[in-house]
C-alpha positions in Angstrom: 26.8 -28.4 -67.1 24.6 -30.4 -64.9 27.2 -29.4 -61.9 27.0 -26.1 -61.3 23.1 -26.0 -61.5 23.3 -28.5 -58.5 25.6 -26.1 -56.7 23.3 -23.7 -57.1 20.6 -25.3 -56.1 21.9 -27.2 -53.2 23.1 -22.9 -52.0 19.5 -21.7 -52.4 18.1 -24.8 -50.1 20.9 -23.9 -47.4 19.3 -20.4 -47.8 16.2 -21.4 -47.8 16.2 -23.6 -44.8 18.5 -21.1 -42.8 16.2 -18.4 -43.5 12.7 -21.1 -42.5 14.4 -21.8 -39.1 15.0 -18.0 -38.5 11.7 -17.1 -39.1 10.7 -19.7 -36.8 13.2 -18.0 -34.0 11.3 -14.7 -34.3 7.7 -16.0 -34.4 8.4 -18.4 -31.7 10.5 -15.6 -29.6 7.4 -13.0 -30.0 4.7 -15.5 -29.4 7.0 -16.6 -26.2 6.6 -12.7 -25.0 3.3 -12.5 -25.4 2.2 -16.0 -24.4 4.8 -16.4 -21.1 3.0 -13.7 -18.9 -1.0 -15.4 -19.7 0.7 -18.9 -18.6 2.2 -17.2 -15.3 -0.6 -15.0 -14.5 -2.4 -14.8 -10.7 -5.7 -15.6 -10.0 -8.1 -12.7 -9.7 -10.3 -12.0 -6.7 -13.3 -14.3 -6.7 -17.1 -13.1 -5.9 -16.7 -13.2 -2.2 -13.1 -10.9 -2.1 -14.8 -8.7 -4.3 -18.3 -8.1 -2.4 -15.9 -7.7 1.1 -13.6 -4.7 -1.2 -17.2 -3.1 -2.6 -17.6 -1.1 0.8 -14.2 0.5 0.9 -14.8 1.7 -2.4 -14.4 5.8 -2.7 -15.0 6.1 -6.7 -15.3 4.5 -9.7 -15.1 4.0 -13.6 -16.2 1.6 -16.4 -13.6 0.3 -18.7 -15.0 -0.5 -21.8 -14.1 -1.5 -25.4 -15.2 1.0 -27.7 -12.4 3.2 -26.8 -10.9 4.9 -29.9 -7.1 3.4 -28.7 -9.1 -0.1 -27.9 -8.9 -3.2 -30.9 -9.0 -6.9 -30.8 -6.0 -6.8 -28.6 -5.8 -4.1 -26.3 -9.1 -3.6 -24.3 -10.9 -4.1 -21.0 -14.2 -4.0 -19.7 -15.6 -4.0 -16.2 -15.8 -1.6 -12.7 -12.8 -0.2 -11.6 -12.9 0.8 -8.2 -10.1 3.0 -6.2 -10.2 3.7 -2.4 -7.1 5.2 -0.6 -5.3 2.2 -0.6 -6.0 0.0 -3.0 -7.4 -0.4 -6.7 -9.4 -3.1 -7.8 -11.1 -4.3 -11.0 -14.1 -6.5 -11.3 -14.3 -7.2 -14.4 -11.4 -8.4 -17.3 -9.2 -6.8 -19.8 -6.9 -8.4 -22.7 -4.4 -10.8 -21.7 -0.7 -9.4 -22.3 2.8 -8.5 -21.1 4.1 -6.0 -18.7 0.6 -4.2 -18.1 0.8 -1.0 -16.0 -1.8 0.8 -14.1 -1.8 4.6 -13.9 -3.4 7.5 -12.3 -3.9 10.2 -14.9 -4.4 14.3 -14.4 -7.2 13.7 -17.5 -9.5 11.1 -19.1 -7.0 9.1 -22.0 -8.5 7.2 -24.9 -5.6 6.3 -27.2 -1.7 6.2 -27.1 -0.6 9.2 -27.8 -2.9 11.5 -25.6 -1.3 9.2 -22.7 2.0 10.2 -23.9 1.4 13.5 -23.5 0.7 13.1 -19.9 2.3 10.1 -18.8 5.4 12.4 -16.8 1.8 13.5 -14.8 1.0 10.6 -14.2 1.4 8.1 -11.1 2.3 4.3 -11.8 0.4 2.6 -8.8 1.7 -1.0 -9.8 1.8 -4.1 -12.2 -1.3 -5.9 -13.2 -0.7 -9.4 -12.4 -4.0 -11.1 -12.9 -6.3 -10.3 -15.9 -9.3 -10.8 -14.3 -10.5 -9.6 -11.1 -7.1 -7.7 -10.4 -6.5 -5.8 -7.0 -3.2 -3.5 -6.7 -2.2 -1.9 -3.7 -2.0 2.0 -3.7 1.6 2.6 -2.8 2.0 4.8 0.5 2.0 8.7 -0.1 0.2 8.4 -3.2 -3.1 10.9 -3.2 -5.7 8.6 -5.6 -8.2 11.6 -5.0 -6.1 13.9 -6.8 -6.6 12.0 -10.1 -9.7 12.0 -12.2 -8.8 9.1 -14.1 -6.5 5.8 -14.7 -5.0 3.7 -17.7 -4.4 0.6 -17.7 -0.9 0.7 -20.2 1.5 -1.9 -21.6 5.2 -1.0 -20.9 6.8 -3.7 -23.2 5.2 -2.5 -26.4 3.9 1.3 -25.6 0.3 0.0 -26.2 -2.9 1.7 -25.1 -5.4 -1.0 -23.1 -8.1 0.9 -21.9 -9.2 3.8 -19.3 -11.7 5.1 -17.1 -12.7 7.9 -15.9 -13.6 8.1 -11.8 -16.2 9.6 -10.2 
């Protein structure tokens, strides 16, 4: 009698431990993706690359947190400046994975209004630093034809914030 209640308990600690040390797999694998691109990150400009960029400057927009698609997570908060060739923040967002900046035909505030008009929209280039970021307009592109930009995460389909230029 006393055997098979050790079988069976000796199969539910297999199980138990197999299914401890797959749990541990995922939450390591999905803290790796979000935690791997904050360790490898670029520096952002500093006060003196940013004063030298300030004059170029053709518009501009705030990024702030109280955007309706903006949480804990997914925000930023600074000046975002555009001139023809380049694209510049001074200021920080949330730290994160495969961040996107885009040029939008309209003023986004949440995922799925950029959705709607993310075929309209231009993908200038990868945010690389989360502070202080610079991106280089790719050649061809028309910044003055857009009255906005997104800052968008392509891993996860997440909203991070927007501005609207003037």
């Amino acid at each position: 009698m006393i055997t098979p209640l050790l079988n069976f308990a000796r199969k539910h600690i297999v199980l138990f431990g197999a299914a401890k040390f797959l749990a541990g797999l995922v939450i390591g694998f999905g803290l790796g993706v979000y935690f791997l691109p904050i360790l490898t990150a670029e520096e952002g400009l500093d006060a003196g690359a940013l004063a030298a960029l300030e004059a170029s400057a053709e518009r501009s927009g705030v990024f702030t947190r109280d955007l309706k698609g903006s949480d804990a997570f997914h925000w930023g908060e600074g000046t975002v400046r555009v001139s023809a060739d380049r694209v510049w923040l001074e200021g920080s967002i949330a730290p994160g994975p495969d961040y996107r900046l885009y040029l939008t035909p309209s003023f986004v505030e949440d995922e799925a209004s950029f959705e709607a008009i993310k075929s309209q929209s231009m993908q200038i280039g990868e945010i690389k630093a989360y502070s202080n970021f610079s991106i280089d307009v790719p050649a061809g592109v028309d910044v003055s034809a857009y009255p906005a930009l997104i800052i968008w995460c392509e891993a996860f389909g997440e909203f991070i914030t927007a501005a609207e230029l003037s």
